[in-house]
C-alpha positions as CSV (number, residue, x, y, z in Angstrom):
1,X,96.6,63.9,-55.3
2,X,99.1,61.9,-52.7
3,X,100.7,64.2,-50.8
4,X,104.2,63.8,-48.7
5,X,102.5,64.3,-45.5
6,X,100.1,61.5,-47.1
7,X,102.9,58.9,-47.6
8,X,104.3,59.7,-44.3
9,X,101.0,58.9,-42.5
10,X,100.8,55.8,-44.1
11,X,104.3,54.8,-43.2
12,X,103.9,55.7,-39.9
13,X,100.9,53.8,-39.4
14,X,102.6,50.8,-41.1
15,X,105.3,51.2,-38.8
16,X,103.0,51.1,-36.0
17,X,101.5,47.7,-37.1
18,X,103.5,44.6,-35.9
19,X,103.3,42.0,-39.4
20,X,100.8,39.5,-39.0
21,X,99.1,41.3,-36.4
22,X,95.9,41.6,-38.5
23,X,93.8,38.4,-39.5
24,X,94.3,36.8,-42.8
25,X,97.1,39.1,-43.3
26,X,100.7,39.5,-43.1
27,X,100.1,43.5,-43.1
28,X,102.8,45.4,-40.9
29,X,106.1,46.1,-40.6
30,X,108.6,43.3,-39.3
31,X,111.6,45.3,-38.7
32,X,112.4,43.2,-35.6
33,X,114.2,40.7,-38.1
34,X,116.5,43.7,-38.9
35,X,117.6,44.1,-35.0
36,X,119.6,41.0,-34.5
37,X,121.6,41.6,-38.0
38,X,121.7,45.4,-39.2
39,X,124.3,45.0,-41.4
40,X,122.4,42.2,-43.8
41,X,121.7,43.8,-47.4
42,X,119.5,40.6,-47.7
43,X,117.4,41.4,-45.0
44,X,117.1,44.8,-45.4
45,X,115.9,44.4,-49.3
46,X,113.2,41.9,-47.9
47,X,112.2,44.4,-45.6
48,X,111.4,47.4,-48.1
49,X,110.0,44.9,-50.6
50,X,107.4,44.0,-48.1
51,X,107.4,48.1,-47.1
52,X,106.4,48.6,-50.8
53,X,104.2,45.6,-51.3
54,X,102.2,46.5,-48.3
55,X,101.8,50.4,-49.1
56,X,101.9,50.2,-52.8
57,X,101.9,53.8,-53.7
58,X,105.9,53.6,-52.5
59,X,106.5,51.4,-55.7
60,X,106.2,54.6,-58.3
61,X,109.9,55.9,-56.5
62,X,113.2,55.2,-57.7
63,X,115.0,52.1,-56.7
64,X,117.4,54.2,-54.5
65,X,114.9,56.3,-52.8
66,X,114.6,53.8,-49.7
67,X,116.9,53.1,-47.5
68,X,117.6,51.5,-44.5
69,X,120.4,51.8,-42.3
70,X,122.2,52.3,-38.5
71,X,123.6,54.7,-36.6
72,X,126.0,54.5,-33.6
73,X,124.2,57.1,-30.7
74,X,127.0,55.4,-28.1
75,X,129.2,52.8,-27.7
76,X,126.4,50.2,-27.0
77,X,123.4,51.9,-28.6
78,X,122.6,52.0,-32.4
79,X,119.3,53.5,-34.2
80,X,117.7,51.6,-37.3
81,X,117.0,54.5,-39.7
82,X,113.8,53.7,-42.4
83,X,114.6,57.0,-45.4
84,X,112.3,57.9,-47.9
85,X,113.2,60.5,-50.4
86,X,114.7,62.1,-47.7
87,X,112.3,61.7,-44.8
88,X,113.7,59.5,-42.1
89,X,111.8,57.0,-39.6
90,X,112.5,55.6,-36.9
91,X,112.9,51.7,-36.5
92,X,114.0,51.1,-33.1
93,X,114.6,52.8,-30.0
94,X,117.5,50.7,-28.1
């Protein structure tokens, strides 16, 4: 049985894993592309497709259990938030 702690080790090792960094495939997580453009529902739906196609097990939750989202921390710093059924992840650190 897949556990929480299971899916959260799997995320966090796919969030350590810059896309493309592994030959022959485009394995990782690209949240860069969300830096420039937080605010783009386009990219952010392109970037938990790929979240789900590359850990697959994330496909059996319901549409709205992942999110992605900022926060303001100051006037010139903003976190990128990755939530899963409540668990949050860290995208960034600006």
């Amino acid at each position: 049985m897949i556990t929480t702690d299971d899916v959260a080790e799997m995320v966090d090792y796919w969030l350590a894993t810059p896309a493309n960094s592994r030959l022959g495939s485009d394995f990782g997580n690209n949240a860069n592309m969300l830096i420039p453009d937080p605010y783009n529902a386009e990219k952010a739906n392109s970037f938990i497709k790929k979240l789900i196609k590359d850990v697959p097990v994330l496909g059996v939750l319901p549409r709205n259990a992942i999110n992605v989202y900022m926060i303001e921390i100051d006037i010139d710093k903003t976190q990128l938030i990755l939530e899963i059924s409540g668990q949050t992840f860290q995208l960034n650190a600006n």
